[in-house]
N, C-alpha and C positions, 0 to 999 in steps of 0.2 A: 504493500500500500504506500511506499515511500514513492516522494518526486521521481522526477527523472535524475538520473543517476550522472554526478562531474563526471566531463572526460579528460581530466588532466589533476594538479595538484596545487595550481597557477592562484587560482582564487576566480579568475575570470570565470570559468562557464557559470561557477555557482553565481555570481552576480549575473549575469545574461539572463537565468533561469530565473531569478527574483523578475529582475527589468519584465520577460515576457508574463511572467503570473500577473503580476500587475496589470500590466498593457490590455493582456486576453478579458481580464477580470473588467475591469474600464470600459472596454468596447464592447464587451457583453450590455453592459449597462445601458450605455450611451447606443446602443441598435435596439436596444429593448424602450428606451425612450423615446425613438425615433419611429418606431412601431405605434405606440402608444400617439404621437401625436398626428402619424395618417389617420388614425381614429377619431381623433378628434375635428379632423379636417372633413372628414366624411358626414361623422352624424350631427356637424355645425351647418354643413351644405357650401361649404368653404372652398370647394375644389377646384370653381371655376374664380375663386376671388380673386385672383393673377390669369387671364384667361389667352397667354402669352406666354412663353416659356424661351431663356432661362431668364430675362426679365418679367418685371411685374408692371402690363398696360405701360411696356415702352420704355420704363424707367428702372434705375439700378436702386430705387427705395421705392418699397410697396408705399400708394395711398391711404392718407388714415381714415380708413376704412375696419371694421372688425374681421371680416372673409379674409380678406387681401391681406392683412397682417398676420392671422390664424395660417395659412396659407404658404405667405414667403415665411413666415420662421420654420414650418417645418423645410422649408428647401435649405436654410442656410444651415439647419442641424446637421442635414443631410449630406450636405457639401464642404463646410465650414467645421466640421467636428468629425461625424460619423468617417466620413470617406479616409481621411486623415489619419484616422486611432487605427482603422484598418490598412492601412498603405503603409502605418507605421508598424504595427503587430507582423506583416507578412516580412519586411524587412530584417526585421529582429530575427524571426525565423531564417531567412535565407543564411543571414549573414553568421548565425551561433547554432542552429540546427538543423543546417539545409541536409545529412545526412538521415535525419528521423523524419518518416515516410507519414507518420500518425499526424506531425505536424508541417509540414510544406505541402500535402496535397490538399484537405480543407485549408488552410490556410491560402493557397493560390488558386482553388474552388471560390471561394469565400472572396476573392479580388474581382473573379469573373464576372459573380454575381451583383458584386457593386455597380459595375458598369451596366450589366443589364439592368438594375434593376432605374438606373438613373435613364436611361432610354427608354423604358417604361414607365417611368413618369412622364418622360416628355411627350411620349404618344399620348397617354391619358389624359392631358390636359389639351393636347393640340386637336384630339380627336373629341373632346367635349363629355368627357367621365363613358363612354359607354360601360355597360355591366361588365361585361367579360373580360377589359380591359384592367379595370376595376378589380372584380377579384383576382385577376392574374398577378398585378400588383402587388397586393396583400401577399398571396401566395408564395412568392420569392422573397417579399419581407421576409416572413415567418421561416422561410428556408437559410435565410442567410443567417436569423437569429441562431438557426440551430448547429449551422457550421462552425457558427463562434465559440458556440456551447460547449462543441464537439473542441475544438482548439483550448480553451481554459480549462476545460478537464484534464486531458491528456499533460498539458503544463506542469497541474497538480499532483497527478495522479501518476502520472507516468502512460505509454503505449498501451491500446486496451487490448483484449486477448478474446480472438473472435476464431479461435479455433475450437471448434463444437466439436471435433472428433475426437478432442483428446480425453486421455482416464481420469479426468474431474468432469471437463465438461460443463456446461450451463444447468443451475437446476430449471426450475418450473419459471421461478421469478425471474431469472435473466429472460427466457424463451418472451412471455407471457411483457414482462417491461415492454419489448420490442415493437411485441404487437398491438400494443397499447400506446406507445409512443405514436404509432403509425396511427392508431384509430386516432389520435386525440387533434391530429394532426387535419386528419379528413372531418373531424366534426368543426374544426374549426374555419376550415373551408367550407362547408357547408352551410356555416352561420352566415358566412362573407357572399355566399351566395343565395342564401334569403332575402340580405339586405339588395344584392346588386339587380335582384329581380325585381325587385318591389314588393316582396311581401313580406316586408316586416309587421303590418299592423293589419294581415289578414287574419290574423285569429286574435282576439281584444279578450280572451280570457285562458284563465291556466288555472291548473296541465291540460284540461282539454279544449279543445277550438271551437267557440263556442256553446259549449254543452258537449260537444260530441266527437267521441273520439278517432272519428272517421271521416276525412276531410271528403266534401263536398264538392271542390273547384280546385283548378291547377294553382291559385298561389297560395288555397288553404292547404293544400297538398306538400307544396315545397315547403311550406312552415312546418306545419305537422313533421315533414319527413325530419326536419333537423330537429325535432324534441325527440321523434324513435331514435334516432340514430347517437341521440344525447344520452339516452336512456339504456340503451345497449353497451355503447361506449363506458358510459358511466361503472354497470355493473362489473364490468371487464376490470377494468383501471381500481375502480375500489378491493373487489376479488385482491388483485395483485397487489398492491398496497396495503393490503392485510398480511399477505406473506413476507412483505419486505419489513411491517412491523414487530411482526408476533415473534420471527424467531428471533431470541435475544443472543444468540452468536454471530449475528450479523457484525459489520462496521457499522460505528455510530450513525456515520453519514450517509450511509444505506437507509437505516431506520427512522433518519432526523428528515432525510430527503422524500419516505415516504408519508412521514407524518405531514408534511408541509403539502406535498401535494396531493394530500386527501383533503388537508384542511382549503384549499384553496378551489378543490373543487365542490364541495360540499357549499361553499360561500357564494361559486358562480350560480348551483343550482338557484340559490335563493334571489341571488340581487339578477337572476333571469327573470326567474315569477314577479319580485318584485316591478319592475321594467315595465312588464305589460301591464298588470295591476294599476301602474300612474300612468299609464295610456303614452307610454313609450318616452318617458320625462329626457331631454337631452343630457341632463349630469348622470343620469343613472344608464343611462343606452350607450356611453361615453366609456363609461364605469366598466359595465357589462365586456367590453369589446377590450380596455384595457383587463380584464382580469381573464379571459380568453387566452390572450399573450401570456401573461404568466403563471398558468394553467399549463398551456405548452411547453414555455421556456423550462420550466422547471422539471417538467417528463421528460425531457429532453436530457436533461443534464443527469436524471435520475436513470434514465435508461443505461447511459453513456458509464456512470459511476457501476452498472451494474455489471458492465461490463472490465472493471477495472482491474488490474491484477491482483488478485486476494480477495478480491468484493463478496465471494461467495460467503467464508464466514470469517470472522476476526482471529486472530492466530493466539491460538492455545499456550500455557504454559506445557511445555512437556513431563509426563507425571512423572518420577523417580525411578528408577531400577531398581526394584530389591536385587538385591544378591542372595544363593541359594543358602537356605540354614546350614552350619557344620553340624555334623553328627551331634554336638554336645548340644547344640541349641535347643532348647524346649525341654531339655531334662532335668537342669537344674544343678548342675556337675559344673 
């Protein structure tokens, strides 16, 4: 369970490996805030508030305006911080662990994706939000969040160990993480695609839509489909999040990682219901979509730890060796 391991005696790598936990750790942050404010941009109606890209209506300072302001801050996050802490994380890597495979190929994944994901912004706004555009968007957000995840663990943690054939092997909760990770991943696309269709406020009551748990119409339908799918999902990810608690020879950080993201999901269920309930209030719809992201983020990083060297349980003291009795022993002589 220890970092990654100095390759010399110099003092250097151990500093480099401080520098990049750091760096990894920061950018984590700062793409996860940057996350959280396309959300914000979305359920403000703020998309089109700069309806010009990479300036805002022609000029290098947005109007004071609320969209337009909502709007260019997240571009300058985006540009001005985020792209930055990553362009810098990847170099750290090149230049101190361009040998370690776990960290230069997400890590130059993770470069690819910045650029794409800034040429999908530029579509999305030049093309006037279409839906699909829209969730595609989000979609590589949330992917790039996890690449980073995938990068600050390994920092931590050291190289993960993703060979299933071997005589330890993954138990239930490594397998079951994975797939959970993946579900939690599509439900969150899913969400992104109720909203980019327009039916976030086809069903005005919960858990059921309308009264009735059988949707009616194609957008009470897409609604509906993302509460089953929440529903399913849900029971998977808690299931496995009981395993990563209950056994107590786990690592801490296995069972600290799953208590958080039980607790995180159990909070989404509510400030969901609650959402509709206030007929879709903007700080709580806001809310909703920020806690989504770290819902993910954090299955994400939980998966990843699951996968860690030693992750299966914490390491044992080893019991004693007796030594065999001499003839005299037990007799009293």
């Amino acid at each position: 369970m220890a970092a990654m391991e100095n390759s010399d005696q110099t003092g250097l790598p151990d500093r480099s490996l401080k520098l990049l936990q750091g760096m990894s750790l920061v950018t984590v942050i700062f793409v996860f805030a940057l996350v959280l404010l396309g959300g914000i941009v979305r359920v403000t109606g703020s998309g089109l508030g700069c309806p010009d890209w990479p300036l805002c209506h022609g000029k290098l300072l947005p109007p004071l305006e609320l969209t337009a302001i909502i709007e260019y801050t997240h571009r300058i996050v985006a540009s001005g911080l985020v792209a930055p802490l990553i362009l810098a994380t990847c170099a750290v890597v090149w230049f101190t662990r361009r040998h370690e495979r776990w960290l230069v190929i997400p890590v130059s994944v993770a470069v690819v994706m910045l650029v794409l994901q800034g040429l999908l912004g530029a579509i999305t706004v030049l093309t006037e939000l279409p839906g699909a555009i829209v969730a595609a968007h989000l979609a590589l957000g949330e992917a790039l969040l996890a690449c980073l995840v995938l990068v600050a663990v390994v920092a931590f943690k050291g190289p993960l160990n993703v060979k299933f054939n071997t005589a330890v092997g993954p138990d239930s909760f490594q397998k079951l993480m994975l797939i959970s990770g993946l579900g939690v991943y599509l439900l969150v696309m899913s969400g992104s695609w109720v909203t980019a269709i327009g039916a976030t406020a086809a069903c005005i009551t919960w858990p059921f839509c309308d009264g009735s748990p059988l949707p009616n119409s194609q957008l009470t339908m897409i609604h509906m489909g993302h509460r089953y799918v929440a529903l399913i999902i849900g029971v998977l990810l808690l299931y496995t999040l009981h395993l990563g608690i209950q056994n107590k020879q786990r690592p801490r950080e296995i069972r600290l990682f799953s208590m958080i993201v039980a607790a995180l999901f159990m909070a989404q269920v509510v400030v969901g219901a609650v959402t509709i309930w206030s007929g879709f209030a903007i700080g709580l719809t806001a809310l909703h979509l920020a806690m989504a992201t770290a819902v993910w983020g954090t299955t994400a990083a939980l998966a990843m730890l699951s996968l860690s060297r030693g992750a299966l349980y914490a390491p044992q003291a080893a019991a004693p060796i007796k030594s065999p009795k001499s003839p005299a022993e037990g007799t009293g002589v």
